[in-house]
Structure formats: C-alpha cells, structure tokens
N, C-alpha and C positions, 0 to 999 in steps of 0.2 A: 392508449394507456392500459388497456384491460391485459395486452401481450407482457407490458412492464411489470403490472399487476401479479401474474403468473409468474413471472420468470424470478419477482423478489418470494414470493412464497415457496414456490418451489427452494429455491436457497436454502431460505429458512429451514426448512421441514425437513430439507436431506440434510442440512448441517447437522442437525437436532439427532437426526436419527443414525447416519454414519460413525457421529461422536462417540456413541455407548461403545460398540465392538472395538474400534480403532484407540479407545482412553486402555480399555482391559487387556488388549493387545502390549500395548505399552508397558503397561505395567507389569504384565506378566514376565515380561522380556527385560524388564528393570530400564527401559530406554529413557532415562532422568538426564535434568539438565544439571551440568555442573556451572556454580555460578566463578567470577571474579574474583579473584581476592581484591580487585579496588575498588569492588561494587559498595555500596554503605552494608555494613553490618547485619541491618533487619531482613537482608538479601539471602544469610544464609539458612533459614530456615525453609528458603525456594528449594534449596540442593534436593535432588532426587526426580523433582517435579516433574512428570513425563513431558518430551518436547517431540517436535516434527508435529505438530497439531495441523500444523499447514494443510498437510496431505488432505484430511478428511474437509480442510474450508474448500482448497482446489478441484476437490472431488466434486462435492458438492455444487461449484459457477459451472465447474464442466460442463456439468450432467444435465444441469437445471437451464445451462445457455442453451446448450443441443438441442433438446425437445423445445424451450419455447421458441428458438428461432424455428425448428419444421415448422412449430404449430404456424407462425407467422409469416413462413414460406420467409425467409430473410436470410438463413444457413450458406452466404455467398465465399466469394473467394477474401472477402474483407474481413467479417466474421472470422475466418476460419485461421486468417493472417494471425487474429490478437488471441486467440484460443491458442494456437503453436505457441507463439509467444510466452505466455501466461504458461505455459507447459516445460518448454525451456528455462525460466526463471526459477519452477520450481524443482526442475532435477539440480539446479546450481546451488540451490538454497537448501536442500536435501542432502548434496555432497557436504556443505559445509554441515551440518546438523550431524550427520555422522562420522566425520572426522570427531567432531567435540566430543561424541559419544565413544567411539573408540578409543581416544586417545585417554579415556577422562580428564578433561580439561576445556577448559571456554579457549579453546586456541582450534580454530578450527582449517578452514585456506586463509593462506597469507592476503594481504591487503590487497598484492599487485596480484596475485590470480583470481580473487574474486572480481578485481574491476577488471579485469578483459575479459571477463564469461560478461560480467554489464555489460560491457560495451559490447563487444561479439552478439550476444542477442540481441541487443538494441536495433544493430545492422537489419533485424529483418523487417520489422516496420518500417524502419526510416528508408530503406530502398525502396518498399511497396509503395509509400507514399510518395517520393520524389519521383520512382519510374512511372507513375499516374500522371505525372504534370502537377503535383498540387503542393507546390512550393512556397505559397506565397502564406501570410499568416493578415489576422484582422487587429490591425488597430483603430481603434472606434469605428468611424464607419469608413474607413478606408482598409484598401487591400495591399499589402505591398509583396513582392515577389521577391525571394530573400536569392535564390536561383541555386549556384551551387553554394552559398551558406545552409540552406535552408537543412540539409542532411547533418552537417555539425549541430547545429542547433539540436537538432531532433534527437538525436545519439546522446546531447546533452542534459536533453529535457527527461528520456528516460530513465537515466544511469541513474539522475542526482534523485528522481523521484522515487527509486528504488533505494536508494542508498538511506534517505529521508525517512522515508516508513522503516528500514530497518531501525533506526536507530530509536526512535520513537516505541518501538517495540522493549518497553524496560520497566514496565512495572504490569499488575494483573490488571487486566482488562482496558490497558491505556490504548494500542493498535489497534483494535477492533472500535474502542469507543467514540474514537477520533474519527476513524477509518467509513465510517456508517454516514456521520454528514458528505463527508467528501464524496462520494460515492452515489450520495443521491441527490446531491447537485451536479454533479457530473451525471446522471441521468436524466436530469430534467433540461441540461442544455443540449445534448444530445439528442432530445427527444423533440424539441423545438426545432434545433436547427436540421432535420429532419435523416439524421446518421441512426435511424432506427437500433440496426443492430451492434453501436453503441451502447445505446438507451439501455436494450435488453441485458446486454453483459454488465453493466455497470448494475445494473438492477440486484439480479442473481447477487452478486457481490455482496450488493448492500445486506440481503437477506442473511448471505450463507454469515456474514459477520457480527449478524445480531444474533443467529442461531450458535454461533459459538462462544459469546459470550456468555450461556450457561453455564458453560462447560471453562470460562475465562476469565470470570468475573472473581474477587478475592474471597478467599482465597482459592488460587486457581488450581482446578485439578490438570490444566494440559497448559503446556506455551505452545504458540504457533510456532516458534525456532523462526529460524532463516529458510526454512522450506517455505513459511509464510507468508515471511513480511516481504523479504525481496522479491517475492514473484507478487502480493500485494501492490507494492509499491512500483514494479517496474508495471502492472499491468495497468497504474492509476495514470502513469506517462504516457504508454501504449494508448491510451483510449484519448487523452486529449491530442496527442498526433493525428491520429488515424479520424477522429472526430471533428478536427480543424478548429480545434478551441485552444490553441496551445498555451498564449499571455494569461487565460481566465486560470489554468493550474496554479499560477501562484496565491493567489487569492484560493481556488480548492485545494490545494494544498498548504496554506497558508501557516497553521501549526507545524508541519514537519519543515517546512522551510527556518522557523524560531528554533524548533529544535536542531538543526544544523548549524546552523547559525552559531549558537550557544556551543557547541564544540568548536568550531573554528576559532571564536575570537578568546574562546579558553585557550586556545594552541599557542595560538598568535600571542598572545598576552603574556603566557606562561616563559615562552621560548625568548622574545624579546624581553623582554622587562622582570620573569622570574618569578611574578606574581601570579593569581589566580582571579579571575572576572567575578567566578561564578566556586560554591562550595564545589559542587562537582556538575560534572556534562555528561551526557546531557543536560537540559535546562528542567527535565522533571527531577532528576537525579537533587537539583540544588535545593528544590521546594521542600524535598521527602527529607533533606537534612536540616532545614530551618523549622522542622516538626511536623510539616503538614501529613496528615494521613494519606496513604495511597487513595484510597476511597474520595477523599476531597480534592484529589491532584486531578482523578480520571473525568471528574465531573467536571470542573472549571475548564480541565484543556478538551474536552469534547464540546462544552459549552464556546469556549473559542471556537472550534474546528467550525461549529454549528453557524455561528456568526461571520466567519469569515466564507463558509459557504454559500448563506446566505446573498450577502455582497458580491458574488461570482456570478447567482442566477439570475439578482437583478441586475447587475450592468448590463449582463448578455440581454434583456428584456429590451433594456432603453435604449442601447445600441441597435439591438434587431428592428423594433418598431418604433424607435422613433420617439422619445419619450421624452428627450431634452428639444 
C-alpha cells in the first residue's frame, strides 16, 4: 500500500505542478475550445476555454507510474504494455483536439476513424493478454475460459470504455470527478487481487485527476479535450483487461455506462418514433436543462460513480474470500 501511496501523490503533485506552465502555454497560443452549437446555451460562455488539458494529466500517470513502479522494482513488460497503451490513446485524442482547434469547430476525426484508432489500439492489450493464455474471465467464484471470444470481448471492453469517459467528459469538473472513484476502486481490486502494477497506475491516475481538478473544477480554466478522456477512459478498460477484473468495470464504470446509455436510447427513440427520451444526451446534458446547476450535477454523478464503485470492491471482497 505505501507504493499505491506514493504513486497517487506523486499524481497529484505533478498534475498540480505541470498544470500552471502547460494552462499559460495554452493560452498564450489562444489553443480554446470551440463548443456546439447543440450544446445547451450556458455552454457558450465555455468558448475560448483552453483544451488538450490531457497532455499535462497523462504527463503526470506517466512520470509518476515510472519512478513508483522502479521504486517497487514492478517496471515489467505488463506495466509497460498499459503505459504504451495510455500513450497511444493519447496521441489519437490529441489528433482529434487539434483538428477542432484548427479547423475552429467541435468537428474534429469523423466517427469511423476515431473508432479504428479505439479499436487499433485496443489490439495491443488484448493480444498481450490472450497471447499469455489468460483468456478466461471470473464469474462469482468460477472461472470460465471464453478462448478465442475472449479477445472480441476485450477490444470491446476497451473501445466502449474509452468512448464512455469521452462522453461523460461535458460539463467542468464532471470526468475527473467521476473519474477519481472509479479509479481507486480499480486500485484497490488490483491491489487485492495481487496485479501490483495495476494498483500502482491506477493509483497515479486517481491522484494526477484530483490534481487537475484545480485547475477543472467551475468554472474551468482548462478541459482535458479528447487528449484526455479517450486515453482516460481507454486506459480504465486497459487496466481491467490486463488486471483480470473485466465484469467488475461495469459496476466501476457504472456512471459512464448511464451515460452511454442515455445517448443510445435517445438515438434509438428519436430515429424510431421521432420523439426524444431525454431533453438532451448525454444524460448530464438533460439535468443541466431541467435547471440543475453544473456544480450539483458533478456532485451527485461522482457521488454515483462513488457508490457504484463501492459495490465493485465489495463483491470482489466476498467473491475473493468468501463472504456469502
């Protein structure tokens, strides 16, 4: 625990500190986000707001994984698998963020070439794992061996998880706030079921996203962009693959899951029947139009996030030792 310990501090402390040069940077270079015009209204006053905030959270797990995994002697080929990983997601997140910014417009890679950069990097966990032999997944206390499913699956589980936190990523300080529970129950199952240098990258994470919340909280002087969230969200899939907790994501991801959700059956609803489910989709997007303030939206869906993570650490408890 004291390695965990270190590696969310570390986070914290270089997100904290990377933030100030990388915000001014920004700014000085005019690098703002342009919002929607379907976004709700109170969106546009976001226009300007420096984005690619990512860069300085992904800097920040890097740096702070590296050294605490030497410190921990743990720096292995698995490690280093979900660091690539987390690395690639965020030059794909980065391309889209500077398309927006060049082009001036929220239009950034189209739909089908941002999901085959997901899917394309997805391929290199879900190989490392499958070419391991460790195919099978836990349901309750049985193991079942999914064999060549087992890589669909897995390519599945990262893309939607990336896709998930992107979307979730729409109001100030909602991804990061969310983003903190999930992450440190995905540390602590990790660190139980003894994938150390899970525990420690998942840790760092939790930190570098509490240290940018400073800097992300309303009103926000940075967004993390798609440099963020999709390497965020693909790296939160990444760690339950590679960690062999794959069914507990839905439950740690269990808010971005609603959030998907709530776009889909707005699709579906709209395209069939004409109608609309939800005021607008995402599903924080409907709250912030039925009056709620951002501020009360970020609370309650972190407070979700908090509780549905919860329920992720304990089942793995009762499952692992035996508690029913």
């Amino acid at each position: 625990m004291i390695m965990i310990t270190v590696g969310f501090l570390l986070g914290l402390i270089l997100c904290l500190l990377l933030g100030i040069p990388y915000i001014d940077f920004l700014k000085k270079h005019m690098y703002g986000q342009y919002v929607k015009d379907v976004a709700p209204q109170t969106h546009a006053q976001k226009a300007g707001t420096p984005t690619t905030g990512g860069i300085f959270i992904i800097s920040a797990v890097v740096i702070s994984s590296v050294i605490t995994l030497l410190l921990a002697q743990k720096l292995n080929t698995t490690a280093l698998i979900v660091l690539m990983t987390l690395f690639f997601y965020t030059l794909a997140g980065f391309q889209d963020d500077i398309l927006k910014i060049k082009g001036k417009a929220n239009n950034g890679l189209s739909a089908k070439s941002k999901f085959f950069r997901q899917v394309g990097i997805a391929l290199l966990p879900t190989l490392f794992v499958t070419l391991a032999a460790k195919t099978s997944i836990a349901i309750g206390y049985s193991n079942i061996d999914l064999k060549w499913f087992y890589p669909i699956l897995a390519v599945f589980i990262i893309t939607g998880a990336s896709n998930a936190y992107n979307l979730t990523d729409g109001l100030d300080g909602l991804a990061a706030s969310t983003g903190i529970p999930a992450f440190l129950g995905c540390t602590l199952i990790a660190e139980l079921s003894g994938a150390h240098q899970v525990a420690i990258i998942s840790a760092a994470v939790a930190g570098a996203l509490l240290g940018f919340l400073k800097y992300n909280k309303p009103k926000a002087q940075v967004f993390m962009g798609d440099t963020g969230s999709l390497a965020i969200g693909g790296l939160l899939g990444t760690l339950a693959i590679v960690g062999k907790f794959e069914l507990l994501l839905i439950l740690l991801g269990g808010l971005f899951i609603i959030e998907t959700l709530s776009v889909i059956i707005q699709v579906i609803s709209f395209k069939t029947t004409g109608k609309r489910v939800f005021k607008m989709a995402p599903i924080h997007h409907h709250f912030e139009l039925l009056g709620w303030s951002e501020k009360k939206i970020v609370r309650i869906f972190a407070l979700i996030s908090f509780i549905f993570s919860l329920m992720a650490v304990c089942l793995f408890i009762i499952f692992k030792y035996g508690f029913v």
